[in-house]
DRENPA-3360 file (N, C-alpha, C; in nm, 2 decimals, always signed):
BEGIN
1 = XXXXXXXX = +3.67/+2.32/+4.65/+3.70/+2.19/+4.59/+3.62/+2.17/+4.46 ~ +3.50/+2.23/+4.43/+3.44/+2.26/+4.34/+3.50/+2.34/+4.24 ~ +3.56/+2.40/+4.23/+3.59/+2.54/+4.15/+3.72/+2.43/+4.12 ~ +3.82/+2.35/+4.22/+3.94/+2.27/+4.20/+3.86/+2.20/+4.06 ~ +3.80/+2.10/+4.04/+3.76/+2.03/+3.99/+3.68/+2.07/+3.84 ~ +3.67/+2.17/+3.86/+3.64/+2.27/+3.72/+3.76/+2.30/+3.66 ~ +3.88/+2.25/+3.71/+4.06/+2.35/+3.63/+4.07/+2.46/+3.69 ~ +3.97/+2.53/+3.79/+4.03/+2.68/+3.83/+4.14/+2.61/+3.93;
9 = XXXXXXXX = +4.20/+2.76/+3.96/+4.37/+2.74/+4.09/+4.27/+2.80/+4.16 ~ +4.27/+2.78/+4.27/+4.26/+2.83/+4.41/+4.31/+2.86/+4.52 ~ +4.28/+2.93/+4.59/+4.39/+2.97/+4.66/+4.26/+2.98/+4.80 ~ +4.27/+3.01/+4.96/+4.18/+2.99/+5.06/+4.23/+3.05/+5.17 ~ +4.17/+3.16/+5.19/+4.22/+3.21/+5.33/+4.13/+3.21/+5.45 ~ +4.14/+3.16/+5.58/+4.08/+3.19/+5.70/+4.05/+3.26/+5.73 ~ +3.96/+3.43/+5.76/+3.93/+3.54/+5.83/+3.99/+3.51/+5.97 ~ +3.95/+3.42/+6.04/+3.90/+3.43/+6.16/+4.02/+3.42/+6.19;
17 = XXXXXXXX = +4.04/+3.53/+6.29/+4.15/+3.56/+6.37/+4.31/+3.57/+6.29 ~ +4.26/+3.65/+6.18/+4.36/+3.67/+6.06/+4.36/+3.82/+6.07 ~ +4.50/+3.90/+6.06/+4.48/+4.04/+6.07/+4.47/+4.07/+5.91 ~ +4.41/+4.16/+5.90/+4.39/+4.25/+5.77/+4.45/+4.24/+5.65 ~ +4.62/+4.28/+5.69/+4.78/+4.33/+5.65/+4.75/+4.22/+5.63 ~ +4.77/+4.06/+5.67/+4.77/+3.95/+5.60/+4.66/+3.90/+5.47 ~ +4.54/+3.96/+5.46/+4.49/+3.94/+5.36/+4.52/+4.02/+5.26 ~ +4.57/+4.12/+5.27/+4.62/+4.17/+5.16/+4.74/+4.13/+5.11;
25 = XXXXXXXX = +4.80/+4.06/+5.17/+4.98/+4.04/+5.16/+4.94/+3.89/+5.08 ~ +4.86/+3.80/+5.08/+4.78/+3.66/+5.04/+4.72/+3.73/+4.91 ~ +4.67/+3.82/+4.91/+4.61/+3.91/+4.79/+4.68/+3.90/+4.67 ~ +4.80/+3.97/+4.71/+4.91/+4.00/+4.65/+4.99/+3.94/+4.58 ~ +5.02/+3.82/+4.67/+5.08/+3.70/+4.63/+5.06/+3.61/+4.56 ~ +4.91/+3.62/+4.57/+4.82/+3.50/+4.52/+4.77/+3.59/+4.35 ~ +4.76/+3.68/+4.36/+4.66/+3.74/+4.30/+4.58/+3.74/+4.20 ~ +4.45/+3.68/+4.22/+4.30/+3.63/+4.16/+4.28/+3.70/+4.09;
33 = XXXXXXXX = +4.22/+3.66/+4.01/+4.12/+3.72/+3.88/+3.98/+3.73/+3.94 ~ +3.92/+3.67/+4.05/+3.81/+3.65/+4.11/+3.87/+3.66/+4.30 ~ +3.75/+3.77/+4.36/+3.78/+3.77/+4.53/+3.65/+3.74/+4.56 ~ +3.64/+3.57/+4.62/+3.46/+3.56/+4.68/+3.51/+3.55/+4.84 ~ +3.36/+3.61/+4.87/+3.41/+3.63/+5.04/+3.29/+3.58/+5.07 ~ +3.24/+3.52/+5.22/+3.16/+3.51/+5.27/+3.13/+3.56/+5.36 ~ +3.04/+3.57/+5.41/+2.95/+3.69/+5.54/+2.84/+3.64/+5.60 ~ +2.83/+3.63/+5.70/+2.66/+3.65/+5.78/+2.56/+3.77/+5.89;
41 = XXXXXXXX = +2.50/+3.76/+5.89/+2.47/+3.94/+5.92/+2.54/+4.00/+5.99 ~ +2.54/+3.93/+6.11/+2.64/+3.98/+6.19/+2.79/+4.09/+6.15 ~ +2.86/+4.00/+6.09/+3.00/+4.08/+6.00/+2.97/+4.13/+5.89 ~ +2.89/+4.14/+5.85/+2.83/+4.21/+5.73/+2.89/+4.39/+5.73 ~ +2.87/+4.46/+5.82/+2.93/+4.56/+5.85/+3.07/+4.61/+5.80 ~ +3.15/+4.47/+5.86/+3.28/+4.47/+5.88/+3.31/+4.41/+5.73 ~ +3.25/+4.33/+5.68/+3.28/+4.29/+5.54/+3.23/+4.38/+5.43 ~ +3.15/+4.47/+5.45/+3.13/+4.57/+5.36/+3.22/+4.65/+5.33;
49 = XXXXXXXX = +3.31/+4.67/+5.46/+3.42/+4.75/+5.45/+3.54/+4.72/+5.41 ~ +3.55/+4.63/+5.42/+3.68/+4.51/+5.40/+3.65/+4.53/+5.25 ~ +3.58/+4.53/+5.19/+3.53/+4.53/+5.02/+3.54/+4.66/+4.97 ~ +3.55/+4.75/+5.01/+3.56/+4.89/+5.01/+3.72/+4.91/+4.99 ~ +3.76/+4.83/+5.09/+3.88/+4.87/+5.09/+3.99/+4.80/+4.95 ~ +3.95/+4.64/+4.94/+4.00/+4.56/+4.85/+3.94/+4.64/+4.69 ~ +3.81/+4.66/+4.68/+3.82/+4.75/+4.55/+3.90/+4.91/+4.52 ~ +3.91/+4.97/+4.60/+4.00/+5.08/+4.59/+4.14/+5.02/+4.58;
57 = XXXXXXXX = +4.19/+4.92/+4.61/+4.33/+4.89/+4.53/+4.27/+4.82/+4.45 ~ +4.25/+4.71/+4.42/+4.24/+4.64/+4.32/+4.11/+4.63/+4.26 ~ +4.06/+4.74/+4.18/+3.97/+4.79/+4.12/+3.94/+4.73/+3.98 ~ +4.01/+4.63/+3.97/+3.97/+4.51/+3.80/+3.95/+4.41/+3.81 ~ +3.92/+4.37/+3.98/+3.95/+4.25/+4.03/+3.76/+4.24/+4.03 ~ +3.67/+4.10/+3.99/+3.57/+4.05/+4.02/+3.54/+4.05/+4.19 ~ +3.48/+4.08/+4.24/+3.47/+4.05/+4.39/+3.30/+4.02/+4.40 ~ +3.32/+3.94/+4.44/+3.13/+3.84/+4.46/+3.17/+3.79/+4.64;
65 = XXXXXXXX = +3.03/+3.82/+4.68/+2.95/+3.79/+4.80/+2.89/+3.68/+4.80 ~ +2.90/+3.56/+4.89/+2.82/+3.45/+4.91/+2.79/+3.45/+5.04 ~ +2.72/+3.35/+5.09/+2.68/+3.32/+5.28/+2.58/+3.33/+5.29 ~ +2.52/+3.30/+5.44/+2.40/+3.33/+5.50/+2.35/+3.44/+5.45 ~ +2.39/+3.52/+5.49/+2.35/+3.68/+5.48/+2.30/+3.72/+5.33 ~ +2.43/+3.66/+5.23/+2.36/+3.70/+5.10/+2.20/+3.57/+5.03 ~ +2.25/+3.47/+5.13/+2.05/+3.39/+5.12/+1.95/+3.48/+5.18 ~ +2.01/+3.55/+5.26/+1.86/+3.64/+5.33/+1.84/+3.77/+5.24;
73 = XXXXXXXX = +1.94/+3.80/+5.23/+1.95/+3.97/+5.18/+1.98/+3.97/+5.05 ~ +2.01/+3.88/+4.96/+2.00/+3.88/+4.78/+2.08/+3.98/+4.73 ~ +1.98/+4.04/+4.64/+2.01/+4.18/+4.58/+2.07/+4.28/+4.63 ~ +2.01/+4.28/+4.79/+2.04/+4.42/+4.88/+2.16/+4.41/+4.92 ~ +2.26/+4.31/+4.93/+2.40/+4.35/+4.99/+2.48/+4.46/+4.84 ~ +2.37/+4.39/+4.70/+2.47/+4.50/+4.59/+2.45/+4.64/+4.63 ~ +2.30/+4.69/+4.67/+2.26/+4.81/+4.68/+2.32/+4.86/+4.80 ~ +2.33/+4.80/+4.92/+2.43/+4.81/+5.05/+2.59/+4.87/+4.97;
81 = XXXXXXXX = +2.63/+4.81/+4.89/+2.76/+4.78/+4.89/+2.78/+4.82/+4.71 ~ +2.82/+4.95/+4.71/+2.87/+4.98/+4.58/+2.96/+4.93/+4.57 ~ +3.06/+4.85/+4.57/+3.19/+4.84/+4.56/+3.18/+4.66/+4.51 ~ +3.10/+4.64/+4.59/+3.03/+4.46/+4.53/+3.00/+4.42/+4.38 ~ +3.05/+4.34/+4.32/+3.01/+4.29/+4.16/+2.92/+4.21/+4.16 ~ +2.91/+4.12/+4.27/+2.78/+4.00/+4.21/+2.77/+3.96/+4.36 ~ +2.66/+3.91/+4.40/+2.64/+3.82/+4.50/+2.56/+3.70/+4.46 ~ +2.58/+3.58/+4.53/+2.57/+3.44/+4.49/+2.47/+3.44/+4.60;
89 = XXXXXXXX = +2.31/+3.34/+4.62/+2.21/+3.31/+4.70/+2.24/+3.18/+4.64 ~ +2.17/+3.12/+4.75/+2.11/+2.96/+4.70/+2.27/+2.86/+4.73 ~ +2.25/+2.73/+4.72/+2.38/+2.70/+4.70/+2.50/+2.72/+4.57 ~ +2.59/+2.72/+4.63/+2.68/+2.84/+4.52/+2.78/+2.78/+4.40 ~ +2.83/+2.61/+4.42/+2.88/+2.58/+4.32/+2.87/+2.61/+4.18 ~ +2.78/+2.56/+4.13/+2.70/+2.59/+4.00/+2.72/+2.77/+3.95 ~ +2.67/+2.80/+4.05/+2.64/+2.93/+4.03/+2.78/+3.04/+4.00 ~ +2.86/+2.98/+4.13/+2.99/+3.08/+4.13/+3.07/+3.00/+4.01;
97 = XXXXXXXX = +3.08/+2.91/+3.94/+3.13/+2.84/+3.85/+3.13/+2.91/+3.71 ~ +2.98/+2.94/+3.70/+2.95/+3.05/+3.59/+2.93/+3.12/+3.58 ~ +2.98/+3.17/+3.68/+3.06/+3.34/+3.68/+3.16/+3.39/+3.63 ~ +3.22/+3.30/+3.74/+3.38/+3.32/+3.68/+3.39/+3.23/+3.55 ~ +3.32/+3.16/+3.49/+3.33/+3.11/+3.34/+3.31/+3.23/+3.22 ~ +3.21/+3.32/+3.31/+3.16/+3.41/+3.19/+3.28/+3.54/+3.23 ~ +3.35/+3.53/+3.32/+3.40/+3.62/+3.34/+3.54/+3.64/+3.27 ~ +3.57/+3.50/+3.32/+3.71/+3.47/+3.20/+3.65/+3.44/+3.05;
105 = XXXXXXXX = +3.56/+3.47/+3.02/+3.54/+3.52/+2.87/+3.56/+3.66/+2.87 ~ +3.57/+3.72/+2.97/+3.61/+3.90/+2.91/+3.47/+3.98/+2.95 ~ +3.36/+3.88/+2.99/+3.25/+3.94/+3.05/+3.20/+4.02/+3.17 ~ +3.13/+4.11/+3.20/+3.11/+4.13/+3.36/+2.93/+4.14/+3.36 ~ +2.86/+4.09/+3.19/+2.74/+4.06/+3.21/+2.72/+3.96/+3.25 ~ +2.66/+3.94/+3.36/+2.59/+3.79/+3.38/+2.48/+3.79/+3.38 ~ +2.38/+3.77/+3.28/+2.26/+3.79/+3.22/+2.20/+3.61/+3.17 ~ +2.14/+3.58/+3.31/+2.06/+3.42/+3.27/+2.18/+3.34/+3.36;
113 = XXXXXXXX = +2.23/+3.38/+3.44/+2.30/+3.31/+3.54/+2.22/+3.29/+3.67 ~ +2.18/+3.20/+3.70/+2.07/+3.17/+3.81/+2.13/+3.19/+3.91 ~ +2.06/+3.21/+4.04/+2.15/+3.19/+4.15/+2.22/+3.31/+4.20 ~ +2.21/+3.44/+4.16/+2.29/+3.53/+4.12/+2.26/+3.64/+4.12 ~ +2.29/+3.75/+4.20/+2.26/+3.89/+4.13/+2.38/+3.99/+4.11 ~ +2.37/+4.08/+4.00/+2.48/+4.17/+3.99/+2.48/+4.32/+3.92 ~ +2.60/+4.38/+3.90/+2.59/+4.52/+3.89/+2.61/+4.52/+3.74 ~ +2.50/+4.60/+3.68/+2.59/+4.59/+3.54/+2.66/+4.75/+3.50;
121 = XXXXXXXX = +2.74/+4.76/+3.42/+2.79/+4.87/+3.38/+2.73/+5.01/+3.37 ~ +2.60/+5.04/+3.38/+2.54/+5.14/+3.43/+2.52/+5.14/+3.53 ~ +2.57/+5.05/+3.63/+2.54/+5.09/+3.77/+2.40/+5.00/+3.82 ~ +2.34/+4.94/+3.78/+2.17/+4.92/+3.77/+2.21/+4.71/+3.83 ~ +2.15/+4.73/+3.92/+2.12/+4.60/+4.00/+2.02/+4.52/+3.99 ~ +2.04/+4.36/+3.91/+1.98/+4.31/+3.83/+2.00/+4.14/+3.92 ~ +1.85/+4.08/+3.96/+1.88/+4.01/+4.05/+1.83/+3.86/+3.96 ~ +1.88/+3.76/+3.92/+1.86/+3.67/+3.85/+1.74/+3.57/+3.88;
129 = XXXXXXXX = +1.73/+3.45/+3.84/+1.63/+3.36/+3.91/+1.68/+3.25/+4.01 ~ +1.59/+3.22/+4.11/+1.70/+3.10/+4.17/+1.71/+3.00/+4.09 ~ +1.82/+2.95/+4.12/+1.86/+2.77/+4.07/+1.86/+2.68/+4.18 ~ +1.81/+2.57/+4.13/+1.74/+2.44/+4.19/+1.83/+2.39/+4.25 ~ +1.83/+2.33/+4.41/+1.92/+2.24/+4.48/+2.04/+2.17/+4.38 ~ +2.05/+2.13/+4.43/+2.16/+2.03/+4.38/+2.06/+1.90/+4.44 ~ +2.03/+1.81/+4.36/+1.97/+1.69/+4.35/+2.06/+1.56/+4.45 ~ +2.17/+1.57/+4.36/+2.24/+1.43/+4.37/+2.38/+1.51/+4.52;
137 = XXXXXXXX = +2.36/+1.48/+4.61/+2.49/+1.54/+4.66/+2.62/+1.45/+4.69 ~ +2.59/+1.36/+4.62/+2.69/+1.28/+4.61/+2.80/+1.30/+4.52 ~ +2.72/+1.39/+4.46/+2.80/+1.45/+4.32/+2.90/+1.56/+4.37 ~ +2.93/+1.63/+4.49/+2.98/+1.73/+4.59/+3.10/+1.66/+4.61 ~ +3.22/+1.69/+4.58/+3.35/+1.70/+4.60/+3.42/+1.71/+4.71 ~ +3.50/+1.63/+4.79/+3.51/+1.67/+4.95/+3.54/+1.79/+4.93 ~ +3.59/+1.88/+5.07/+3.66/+1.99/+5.14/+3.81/+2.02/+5.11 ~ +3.84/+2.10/+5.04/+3.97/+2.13/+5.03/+4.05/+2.11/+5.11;
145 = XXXXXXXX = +4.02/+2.01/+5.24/+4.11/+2.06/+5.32/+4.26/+2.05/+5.40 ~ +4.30/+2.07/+5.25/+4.47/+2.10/+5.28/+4.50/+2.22/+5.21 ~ +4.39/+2.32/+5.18/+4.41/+2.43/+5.21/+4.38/+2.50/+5.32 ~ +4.30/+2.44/+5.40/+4.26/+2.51/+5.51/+4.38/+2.47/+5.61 ~ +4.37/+2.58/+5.74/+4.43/+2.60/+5.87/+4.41/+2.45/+5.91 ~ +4.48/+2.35/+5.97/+4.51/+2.28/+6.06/+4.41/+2.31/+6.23 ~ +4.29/+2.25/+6.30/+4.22/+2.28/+6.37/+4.24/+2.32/+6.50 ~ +4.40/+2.27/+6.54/+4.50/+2.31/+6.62/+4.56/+2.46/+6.63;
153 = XXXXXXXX = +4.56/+2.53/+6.46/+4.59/+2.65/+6.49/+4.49/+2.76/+6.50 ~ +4.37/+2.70/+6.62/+4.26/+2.77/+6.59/+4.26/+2.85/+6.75 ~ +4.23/+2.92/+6.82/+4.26/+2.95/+6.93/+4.14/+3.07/+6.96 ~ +3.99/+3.03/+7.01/+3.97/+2.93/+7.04/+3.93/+2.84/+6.91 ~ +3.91/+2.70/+6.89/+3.91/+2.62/+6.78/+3.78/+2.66/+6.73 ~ +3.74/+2.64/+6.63/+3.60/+2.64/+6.55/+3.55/+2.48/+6.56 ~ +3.66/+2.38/+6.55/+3.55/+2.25/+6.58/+3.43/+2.22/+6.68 ~ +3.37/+2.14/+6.69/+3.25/+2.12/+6.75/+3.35/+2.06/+6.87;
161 = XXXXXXXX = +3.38/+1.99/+6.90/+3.46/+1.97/+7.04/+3.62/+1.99/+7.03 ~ +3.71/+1.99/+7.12/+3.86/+2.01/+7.13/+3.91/+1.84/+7.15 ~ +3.97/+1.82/+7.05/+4.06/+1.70/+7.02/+4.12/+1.70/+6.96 ~ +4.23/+1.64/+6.97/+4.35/+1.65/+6.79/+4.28/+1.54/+6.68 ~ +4.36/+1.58/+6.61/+4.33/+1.49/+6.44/+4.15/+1.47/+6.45 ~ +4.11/+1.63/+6.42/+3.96/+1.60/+6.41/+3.90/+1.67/+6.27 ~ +3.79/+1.62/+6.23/+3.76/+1.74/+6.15/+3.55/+1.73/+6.12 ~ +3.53/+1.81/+6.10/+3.39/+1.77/+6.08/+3.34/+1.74/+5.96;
169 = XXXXXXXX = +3.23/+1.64/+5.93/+3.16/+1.65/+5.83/+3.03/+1.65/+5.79 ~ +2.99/+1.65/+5.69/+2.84/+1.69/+5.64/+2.79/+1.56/+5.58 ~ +2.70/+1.52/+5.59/+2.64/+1.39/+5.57/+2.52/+1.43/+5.47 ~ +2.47/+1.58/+5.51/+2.35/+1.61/+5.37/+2.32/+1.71/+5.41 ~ +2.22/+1.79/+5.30/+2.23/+1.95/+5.29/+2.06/+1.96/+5.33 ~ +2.04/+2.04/+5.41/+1.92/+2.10/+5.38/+1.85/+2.04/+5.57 ~ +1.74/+2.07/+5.58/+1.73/+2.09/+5.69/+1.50/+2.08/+5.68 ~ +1.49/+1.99/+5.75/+1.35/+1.97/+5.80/+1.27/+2.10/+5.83;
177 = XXXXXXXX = +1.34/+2.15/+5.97/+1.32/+2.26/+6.06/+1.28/+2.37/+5.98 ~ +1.25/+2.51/+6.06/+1.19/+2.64/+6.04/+1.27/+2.73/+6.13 ~ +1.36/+2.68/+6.15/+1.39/+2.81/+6.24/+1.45/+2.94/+6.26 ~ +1.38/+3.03/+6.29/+1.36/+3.17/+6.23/+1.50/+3.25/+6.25 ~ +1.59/+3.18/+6.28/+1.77/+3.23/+6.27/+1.81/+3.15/+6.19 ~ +1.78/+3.06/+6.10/+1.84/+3.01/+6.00/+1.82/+3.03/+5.90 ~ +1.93/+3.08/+5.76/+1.86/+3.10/+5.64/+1.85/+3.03/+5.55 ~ +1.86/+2.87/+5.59/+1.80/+2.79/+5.49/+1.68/+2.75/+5.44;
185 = XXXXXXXX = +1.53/+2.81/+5.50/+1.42/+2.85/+5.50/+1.41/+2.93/+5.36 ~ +1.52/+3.05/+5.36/+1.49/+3.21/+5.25/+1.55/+3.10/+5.13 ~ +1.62/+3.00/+5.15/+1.72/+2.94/+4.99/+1.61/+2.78/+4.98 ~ +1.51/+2.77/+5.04/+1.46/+2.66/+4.99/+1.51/+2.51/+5.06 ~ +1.61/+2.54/+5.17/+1.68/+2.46/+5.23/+1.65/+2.38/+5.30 ~ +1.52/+2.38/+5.27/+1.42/+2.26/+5.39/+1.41/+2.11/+5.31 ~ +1.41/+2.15/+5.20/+1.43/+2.00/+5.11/+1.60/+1.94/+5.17 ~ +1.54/+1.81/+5.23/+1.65/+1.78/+5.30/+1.67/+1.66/+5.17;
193 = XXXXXXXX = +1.85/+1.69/+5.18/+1.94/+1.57/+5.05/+2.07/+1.54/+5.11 ~ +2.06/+1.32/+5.14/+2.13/+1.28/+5.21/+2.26/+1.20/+5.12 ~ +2.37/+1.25/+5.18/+2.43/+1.19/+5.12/+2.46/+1.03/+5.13 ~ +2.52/+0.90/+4.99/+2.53/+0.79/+5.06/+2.58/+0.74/+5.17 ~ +2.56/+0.66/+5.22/+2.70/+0.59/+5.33/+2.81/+0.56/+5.26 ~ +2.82/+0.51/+5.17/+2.96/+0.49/+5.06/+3.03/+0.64/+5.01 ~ +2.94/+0.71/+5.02/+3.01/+0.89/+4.99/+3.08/+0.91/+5.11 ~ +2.96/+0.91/+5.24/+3.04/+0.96/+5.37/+3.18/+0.85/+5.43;
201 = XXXXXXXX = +3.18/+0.72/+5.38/+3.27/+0.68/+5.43/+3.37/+0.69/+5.36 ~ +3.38/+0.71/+5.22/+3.49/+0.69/+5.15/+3.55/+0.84/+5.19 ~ +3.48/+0.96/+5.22/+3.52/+1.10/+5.28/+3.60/+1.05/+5.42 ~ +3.59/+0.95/+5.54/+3.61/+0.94/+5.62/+3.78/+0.88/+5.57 ~ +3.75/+0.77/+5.50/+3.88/+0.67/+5.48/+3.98/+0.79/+5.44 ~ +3.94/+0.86/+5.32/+4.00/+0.99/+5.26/+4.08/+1.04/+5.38 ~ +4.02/+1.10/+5.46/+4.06/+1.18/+5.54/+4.21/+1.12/+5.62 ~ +4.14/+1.00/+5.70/+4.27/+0.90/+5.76/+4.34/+0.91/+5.67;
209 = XXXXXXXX = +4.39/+0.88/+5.56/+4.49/+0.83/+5.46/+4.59/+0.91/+5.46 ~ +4.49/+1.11/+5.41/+4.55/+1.16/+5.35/+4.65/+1.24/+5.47 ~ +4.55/+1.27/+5.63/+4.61/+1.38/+5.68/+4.60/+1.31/+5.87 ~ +4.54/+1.17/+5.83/+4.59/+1.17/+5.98/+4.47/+1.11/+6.07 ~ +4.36/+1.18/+5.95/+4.23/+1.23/+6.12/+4.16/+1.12/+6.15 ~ +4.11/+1.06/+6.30/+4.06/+1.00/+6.29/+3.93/+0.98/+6.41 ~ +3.88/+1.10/+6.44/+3.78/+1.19/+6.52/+3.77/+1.25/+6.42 ~ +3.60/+1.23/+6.42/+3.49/+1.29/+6.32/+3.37/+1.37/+6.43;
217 = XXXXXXXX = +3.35/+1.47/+6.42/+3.23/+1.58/+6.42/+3.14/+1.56/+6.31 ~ +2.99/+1.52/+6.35/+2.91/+1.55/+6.25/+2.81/+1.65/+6.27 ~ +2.83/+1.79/+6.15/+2.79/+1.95/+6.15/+2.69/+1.92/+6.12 ~ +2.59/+1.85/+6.04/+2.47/+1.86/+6.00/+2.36/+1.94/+6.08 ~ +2.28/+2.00/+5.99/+2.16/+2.09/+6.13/+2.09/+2.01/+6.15 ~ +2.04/+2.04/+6.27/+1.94/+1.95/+6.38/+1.90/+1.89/+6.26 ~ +1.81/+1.76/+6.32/+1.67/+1.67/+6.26/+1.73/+1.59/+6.18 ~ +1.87/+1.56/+6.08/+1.92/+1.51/+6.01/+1.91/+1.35/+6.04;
225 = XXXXXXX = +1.94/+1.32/+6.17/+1.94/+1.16/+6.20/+1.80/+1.13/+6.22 ~ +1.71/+1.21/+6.24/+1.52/+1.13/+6.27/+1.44/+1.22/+6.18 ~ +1.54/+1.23/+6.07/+1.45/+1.29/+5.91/+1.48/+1.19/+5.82 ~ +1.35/+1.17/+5.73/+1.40/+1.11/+5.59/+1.39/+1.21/+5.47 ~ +1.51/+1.16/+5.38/+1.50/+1.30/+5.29/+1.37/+1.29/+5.24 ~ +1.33/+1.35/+5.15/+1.23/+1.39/+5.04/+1.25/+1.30/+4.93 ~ +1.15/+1.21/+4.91/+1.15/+1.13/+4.75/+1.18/+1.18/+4.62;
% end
């Protein structure tokens, strides 16, 4: 919704419980000037190779790494993964914004792009500096979500409980806690940033209006309701 809101086209596909043959067939159809994927350790394996595969055909295409995994592991998923152009740490709007800004200039240097690390032309893996929270998150654009799957065609569902017309949302970013499976610790993500009540409800009204929903899940990580943000 971010990248929407910049003029890029977008386009959004589901992995989960998506066969292969269909991402490439969406590939094809769609076909991006930019392929960002996300990963967490776990599938990291499986997405290394999935990248392996998508750059041996489409070998001019940008492909950038974001997720968990690339907050923990930075630099190292480029050295893991020759086939990788750039990976995104930290929160990624900003960051994956001017990428693909420098990229649609004809560039593949991204030299002073925070947030960021990538491969330059000799081969040589160059890991940027981080870039600062996002302050205001009010400033955060809803959820695309009428490109995403319908929560119905999820089998088993990804929502937090089974009900129709539901969807979840995020009230604010970052997280009090320390806990040693989460990687918002490695991205600075303990500075907790709440969004207003007039953001989250006008996100709520949004939703009824546009698609229906009217069962809300709220995903926030632990501590969110008996934390105050940071001054």
């Amino acid at each position: 919704s971010w990248l929407r809101r910049e003029g890029h086209q977008v386009e959004y596909l589901e992995s989960y419980g998506t066969p292969e043959a269909t991402w490439f067939r969406e590939i094809e159809a769609f076909d991006p000037d930019v392929i960002g994927l996300n990963s967490v350790t776990c599938t990291w394996g499986k997405t290394r190779q999935f990248i392996a595969r998508i750059k041996e055909r489409w070998p001019e295409k940008l492909i950038v790494l974001g997720g968990a995994h690339t907050n923990v592991a930075k630099a190292e998923v480029l050295t893991e993964c020759e086939e990788l152009d750039a990976a995104v740490f930290g929160e990624g709007e900003l960051t994956f914004t001017e990428l693909i800004e420098r990229f649609e200039g004809g560039s593949r240097d991204f030299s002073g792009v925070a947030g960021c690390a990538w491969r330059s032309a000799a081969g040589e893996v160059i890991k940027e500096c981080k870039r600062p929270l996002i302050a205001n998150v009010d400033d955060l654009p809803f959820p695309a979500r009428d490109l995403m799957r319908r929560p119905e065609e999820y089998n088993p569902r990804l929502n937090i409980y089974n009900r129709s017309n539901n969807t979840v949302l995020f009230t604010g970013r970052g997280c009090p806690l320390t806990c040693a499976s989460c990687h918002l610790p490695a991205v600075g993500g303990l500075k907790f940033r709440i969004r207003s009540p007039e953001d989250v409800f006008a996100e709520m009204i949004d939703c009824e209006d546009r698609w229906g929903i009217t069962d809300f899940g709220f995903y926030d990580h632990f501590g969110i309701f008996s934390s105050e943000p940071e001054k």
